[in-house]
N, C-alpha and C positions, 0 to 999 in steps of 0.2 A: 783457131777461131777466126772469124771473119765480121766487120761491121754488119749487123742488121739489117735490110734493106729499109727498115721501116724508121731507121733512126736519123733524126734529123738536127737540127742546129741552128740558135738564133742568137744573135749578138745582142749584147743589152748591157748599154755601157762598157765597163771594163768586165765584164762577166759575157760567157759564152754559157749560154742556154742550151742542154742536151736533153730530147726527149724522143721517146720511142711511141709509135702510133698504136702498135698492137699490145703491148704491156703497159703503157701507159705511165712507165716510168718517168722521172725528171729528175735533171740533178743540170748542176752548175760549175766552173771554173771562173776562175778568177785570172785574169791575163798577169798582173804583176805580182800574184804571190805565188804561180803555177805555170811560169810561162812555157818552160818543157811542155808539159802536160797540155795545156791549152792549145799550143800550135801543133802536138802529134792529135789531136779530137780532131782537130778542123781537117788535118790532112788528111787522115782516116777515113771519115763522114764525106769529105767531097771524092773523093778517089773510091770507098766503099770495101775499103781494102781487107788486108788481114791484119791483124789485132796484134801481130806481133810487137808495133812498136808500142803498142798501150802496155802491153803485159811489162815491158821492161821499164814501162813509170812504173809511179808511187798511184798505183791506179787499187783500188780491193777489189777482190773476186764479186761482191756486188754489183760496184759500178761496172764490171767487164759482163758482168751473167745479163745486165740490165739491158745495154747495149750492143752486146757480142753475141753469136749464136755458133753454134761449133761448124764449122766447113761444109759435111757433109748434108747440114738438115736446108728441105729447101722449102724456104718461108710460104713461097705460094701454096704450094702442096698443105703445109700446115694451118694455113688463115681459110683455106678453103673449104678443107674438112674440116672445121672449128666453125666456120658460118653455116655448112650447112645443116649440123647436127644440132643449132641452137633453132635455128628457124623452119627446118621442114622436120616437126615434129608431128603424127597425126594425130596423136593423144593430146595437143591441146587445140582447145576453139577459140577464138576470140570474135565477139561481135561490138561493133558500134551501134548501139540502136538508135536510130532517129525515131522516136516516138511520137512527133508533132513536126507541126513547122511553122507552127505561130510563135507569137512572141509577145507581151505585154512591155516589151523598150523599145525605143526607136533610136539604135545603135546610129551616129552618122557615119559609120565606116562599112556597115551589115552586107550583107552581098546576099543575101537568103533572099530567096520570095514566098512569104508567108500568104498562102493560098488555104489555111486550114483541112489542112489534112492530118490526120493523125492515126494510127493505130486503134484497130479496133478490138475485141475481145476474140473475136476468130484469126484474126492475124497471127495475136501470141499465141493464141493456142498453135498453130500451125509452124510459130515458130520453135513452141517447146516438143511441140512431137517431133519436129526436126533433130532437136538436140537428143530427143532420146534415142532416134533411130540411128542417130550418128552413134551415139556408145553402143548399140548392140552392135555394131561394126567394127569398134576399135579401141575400145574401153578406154575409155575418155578418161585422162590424168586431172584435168585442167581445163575451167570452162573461167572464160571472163568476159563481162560485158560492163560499158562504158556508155550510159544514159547520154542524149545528145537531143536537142532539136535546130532550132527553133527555140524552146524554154520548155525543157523537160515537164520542170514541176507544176505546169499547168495541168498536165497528165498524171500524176504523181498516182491518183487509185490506180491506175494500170499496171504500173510499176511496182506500186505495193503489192499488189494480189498477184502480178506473174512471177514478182521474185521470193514473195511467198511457198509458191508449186516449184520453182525451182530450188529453193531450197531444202525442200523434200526430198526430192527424187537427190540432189546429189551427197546428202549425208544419207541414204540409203544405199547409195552406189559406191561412198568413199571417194567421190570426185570432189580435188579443192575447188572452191568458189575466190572468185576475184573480182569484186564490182566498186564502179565508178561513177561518177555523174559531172557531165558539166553544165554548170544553171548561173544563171545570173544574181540568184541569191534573192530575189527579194522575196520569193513564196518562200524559202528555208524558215520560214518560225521554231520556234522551241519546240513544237508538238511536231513537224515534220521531221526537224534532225535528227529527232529522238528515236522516232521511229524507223529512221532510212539507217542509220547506227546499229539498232537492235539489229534491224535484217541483215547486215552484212556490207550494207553499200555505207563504208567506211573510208574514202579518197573523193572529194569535192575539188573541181576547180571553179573558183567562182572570180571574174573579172575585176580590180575596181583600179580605174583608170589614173591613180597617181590621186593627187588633193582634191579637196571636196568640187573647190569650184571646177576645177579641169575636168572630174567623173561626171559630173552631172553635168556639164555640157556635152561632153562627148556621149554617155547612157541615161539618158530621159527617158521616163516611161512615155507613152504613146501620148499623152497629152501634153506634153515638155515637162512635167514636176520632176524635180529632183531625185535621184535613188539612193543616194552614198545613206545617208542619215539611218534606214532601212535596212539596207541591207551588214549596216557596220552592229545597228542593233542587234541584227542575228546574227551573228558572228560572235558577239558578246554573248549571248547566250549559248552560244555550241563550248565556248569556254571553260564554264560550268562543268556541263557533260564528264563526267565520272569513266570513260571508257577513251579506248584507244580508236582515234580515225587522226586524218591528217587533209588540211586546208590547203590547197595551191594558192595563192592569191596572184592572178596572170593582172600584171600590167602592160596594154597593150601603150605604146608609146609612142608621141611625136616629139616634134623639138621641141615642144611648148610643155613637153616634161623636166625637163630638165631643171627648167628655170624656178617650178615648186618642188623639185625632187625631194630636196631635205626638209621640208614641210612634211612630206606625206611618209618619209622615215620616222622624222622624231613623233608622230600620231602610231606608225606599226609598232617602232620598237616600246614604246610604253603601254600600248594596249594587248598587246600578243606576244606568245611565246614562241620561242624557234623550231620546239620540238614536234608542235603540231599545225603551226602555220609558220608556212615559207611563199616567198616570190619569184615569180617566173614572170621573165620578159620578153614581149616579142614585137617588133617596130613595127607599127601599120601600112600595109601596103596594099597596092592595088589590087582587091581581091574579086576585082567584078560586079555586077549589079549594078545600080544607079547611084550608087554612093561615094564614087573615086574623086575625093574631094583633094585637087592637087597639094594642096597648103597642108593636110594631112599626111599625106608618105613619106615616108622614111627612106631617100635614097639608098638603095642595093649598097652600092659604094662606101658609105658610112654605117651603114644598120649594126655590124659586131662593133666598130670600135665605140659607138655609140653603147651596146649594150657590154660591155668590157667593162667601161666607166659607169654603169649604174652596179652592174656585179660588185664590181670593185667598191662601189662606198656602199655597199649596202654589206658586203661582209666583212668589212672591217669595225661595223655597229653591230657585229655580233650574229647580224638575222642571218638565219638558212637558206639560202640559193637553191632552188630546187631544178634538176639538172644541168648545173655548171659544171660538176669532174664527169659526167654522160657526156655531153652535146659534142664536144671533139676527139673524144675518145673511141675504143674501137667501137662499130656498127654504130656512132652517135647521132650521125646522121642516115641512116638506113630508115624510109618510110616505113611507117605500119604497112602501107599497100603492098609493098613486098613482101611480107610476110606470107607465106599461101596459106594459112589457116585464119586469114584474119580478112573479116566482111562488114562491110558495112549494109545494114536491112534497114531497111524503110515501110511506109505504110502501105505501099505499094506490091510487098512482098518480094521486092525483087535483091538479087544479092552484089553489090558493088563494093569495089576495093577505095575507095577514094569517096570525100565528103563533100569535095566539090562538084555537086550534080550539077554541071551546065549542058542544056541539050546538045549542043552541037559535040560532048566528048562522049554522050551517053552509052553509044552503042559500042563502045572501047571500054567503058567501067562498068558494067555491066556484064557480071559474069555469071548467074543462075540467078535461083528463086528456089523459094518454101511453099510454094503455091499449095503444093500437096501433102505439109505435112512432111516432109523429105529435103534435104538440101540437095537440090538439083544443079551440080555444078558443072562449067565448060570447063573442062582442064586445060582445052589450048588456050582460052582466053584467061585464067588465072596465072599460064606458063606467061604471056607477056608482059605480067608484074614481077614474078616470081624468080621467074629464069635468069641464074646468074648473067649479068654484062659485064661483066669485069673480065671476060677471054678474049680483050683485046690487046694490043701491046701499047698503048700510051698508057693503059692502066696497070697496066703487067709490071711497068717499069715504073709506078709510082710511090714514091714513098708514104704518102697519106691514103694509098688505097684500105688500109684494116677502120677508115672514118664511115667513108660511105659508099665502098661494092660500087660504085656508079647502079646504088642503085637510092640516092636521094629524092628521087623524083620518078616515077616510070612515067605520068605523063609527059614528063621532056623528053625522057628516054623515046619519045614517041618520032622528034626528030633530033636525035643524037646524031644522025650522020651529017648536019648541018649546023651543028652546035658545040661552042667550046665549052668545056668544063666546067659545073656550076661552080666546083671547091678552088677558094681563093689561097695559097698554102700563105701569103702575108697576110693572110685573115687568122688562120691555125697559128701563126707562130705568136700572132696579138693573144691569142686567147690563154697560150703556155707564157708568154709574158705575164699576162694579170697572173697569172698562176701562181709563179715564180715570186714576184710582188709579194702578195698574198702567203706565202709560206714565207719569208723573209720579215714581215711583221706578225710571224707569229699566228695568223688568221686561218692558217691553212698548211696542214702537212704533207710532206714529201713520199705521200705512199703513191703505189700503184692505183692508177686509176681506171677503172674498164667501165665502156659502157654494160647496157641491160638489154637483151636482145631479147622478150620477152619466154 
């Protein structure tokens, strides 16, 4: 047997942290009660050797299956045909629908330009005859779509009545349905949830920015009034609800979270439960528009360790994390845009891989249209989302390549030949540190972890 290429190592205090990128395994040594052990891991892992000296520790055929892979199997070959058999699948579709691009808040972070446009009645129609004619082509397994604007639910009869029709056609076909929405929550009333529940659109991400006063500074509706109040009400009311969906609650964050963090825990953890509302964090950064309010961004530099330590005190109060053992695990970081079945449609009918419509990238994300009723796609222009980059040799030779295929980003990928690598590996080793933590107080178990590659 031979070290993994994928298997790495981080020191953390008297313990050597061992984890593998593509299985996702983790396990640990201890230098003074294992020191054999401990100094044949590090020599192993750095030299990449053969397993011989492991096997003659006090090592189990687990820890050795977990980190060792037998001589002749060669890792690249197998992460490769394992990436592409998960994501070029043509029996499934995924769309992001931008139904709108208005918005009733005035996010100070927003980067949209709400110019009122939205989806009409012929649009969807043109985009469900799309969807049919794609199954008579290739009998569609797997259709999922993910409501988006602007603020969806300003649009919401639209949505009701196409996913309505589409709900038809696909329990008349046996096609599973997989729908999503992300809305800022204050139109979700009891009588909306209720209904977007019945039909199938069961996964909400909905914003609320950490404590009342930090949200409502940051998400005013258009005339500055406050939102938290609103939309924490409807929330309380999906509570109720007698059926199964599941709540994201995204806190987008700056440094000025921090310092009400535990305020805005001790309000989650006593109003919600973990099984149907979880937290997801992501640091505010310059996303363009008029809004790149400097005293807002979350330096590049700090942003995981920063979210490391909100992960870490918020799952040790019990709540659910919702993709923390995904985001560094294998494809964690792989964009939807790479994906090749996966579009994002607008009102405009046109079909793009990427949500950041800024003109001057347009004619790069922009890969067909349903104009006709028909998904009209560029295959060479969906190839330069899609098409492995990882057959280069800095990646070929990397041990965190099963994270993100170098394909994190295909707009950077746009200049890759002048650019160093987004993936920080002392960022990955911070994140299998909390991990680590985290299974040591009991918070979090030592299984294998894989991302979700749709």
């Amino acid at each position: 047997m031979k070290v993994s290429q994928y298997t790495r190592y981080t020191k953390y205090g008297d313990d050597v942290i061992v984890y593998n990128t593509y299985n996702g395994a983790l396990g640990s040594l201890n230098k003074n009660t294992a020191t054999d052990e401990y100094n044949s891991v590090i020599s192993a892992i750095d030299k990449k050797a053969e397993c011989r000296a492991l096997e003659t520790k006090k090592f189990s055929q687990e820890f050795l299956s977990n980190f060792c892979v037998e001589d002749d199997v060669d890792e690249i070959n197998v992460l490769a045909a394992d990436y592409l058999a998960r994501c070029w699948n043509p029996q499934n579709l995924y769309f992001i629908c931008v139904v709108n691009n208005f918005c009733n808040f005035k996010c100070a972070y927003c980067y949209e330009t709400h110019d009122k446009q939205q989806f009409d009645a012929s649009s969807l129609d043109n985009l469900y005859q799309a969807i049919v004619d794609y199954h008579s082509k290739v009998n569609l397994k797997k259709i999922g779509i993910e409501w988006y604007g602007g603020e969806p639910l300003l649009s919401k009869d639209l949505i009701l009545s196409f996913t309505k029709k589409l709900n038809s056609f696909c329990k008349m076909n046996d096609i599973e349905t997989i729908y999503a929405i992300t809305t800022n929550g204050y139109e979700l009333t009891p009588e909306v949830a209720t209904e977007f529940v019945e039909l199938g659109i069961t996964s909400f991400q909905i914003t609320i920015d950490g404590a009342e006063y930090l949200h409502n500074k940051l998400r005013p509706l258009k005339n500055g009034s406050g939102t938290w109040s609103k939309i924490i009400e409807n929330l309380e009311h999906m509570k109720t609800l007698d059926k199964l969906f599941h709540v994201i609650i995204r806190v987008n964050y700056t440094y000025e979270t921090l310092e009400c963090f535990d305020e805005f825990l001790d309000y989650f953890e006593s109003h919600f439960d973990s099984t149907r509302f979880s937290l997801f964090f992501h640091g505010i950064s310059d996303w363009g528009g008029n809004s790149s309010d400097s005293e807002m961004i979350v330096d590049e530099s700090v942003k995981t360790y920063i979210a490391c330590e909100l992960i870490e005190r918020t799952i040790k109060r019990g709540i659910n994390v919702t993709r923390f053992n995904t985001a560094y695990s294998r494809y964690g970081r792989v964009c939807y845009a790479s994906i090749p079945n996966h579009f994002v449609v607008s009102s405009d009918e046109k079909l793009r891989k990427c949500t950041f419509d800024m003109p001057e990238y347009d004619a790069f994300n922009c890969v067909g249209d349903i104009s006709d009723g028909i998904l009209n796609i560029d295959g060479f222009k969906v190839a330069n989302f899609a098409a492995p980059k990882f057959y280069n040799q800095k990646c070929l030779q990397c041990d965190i390549l099963p994270i993100c295929m170098n394909m994190s980003c295909p707009k950077m990928n746009l200049h890759r030949e002048d650019r160093e690598c987004s993936m920080d590996k002392r960022l990955v080793d911070k994140v299998y540190e909390a991990k680590y933590r985290l299974a040591q107080d009991g918070n979090l178990s030592l299984t294998t972890l894989t991302g979700i590659l749709y």
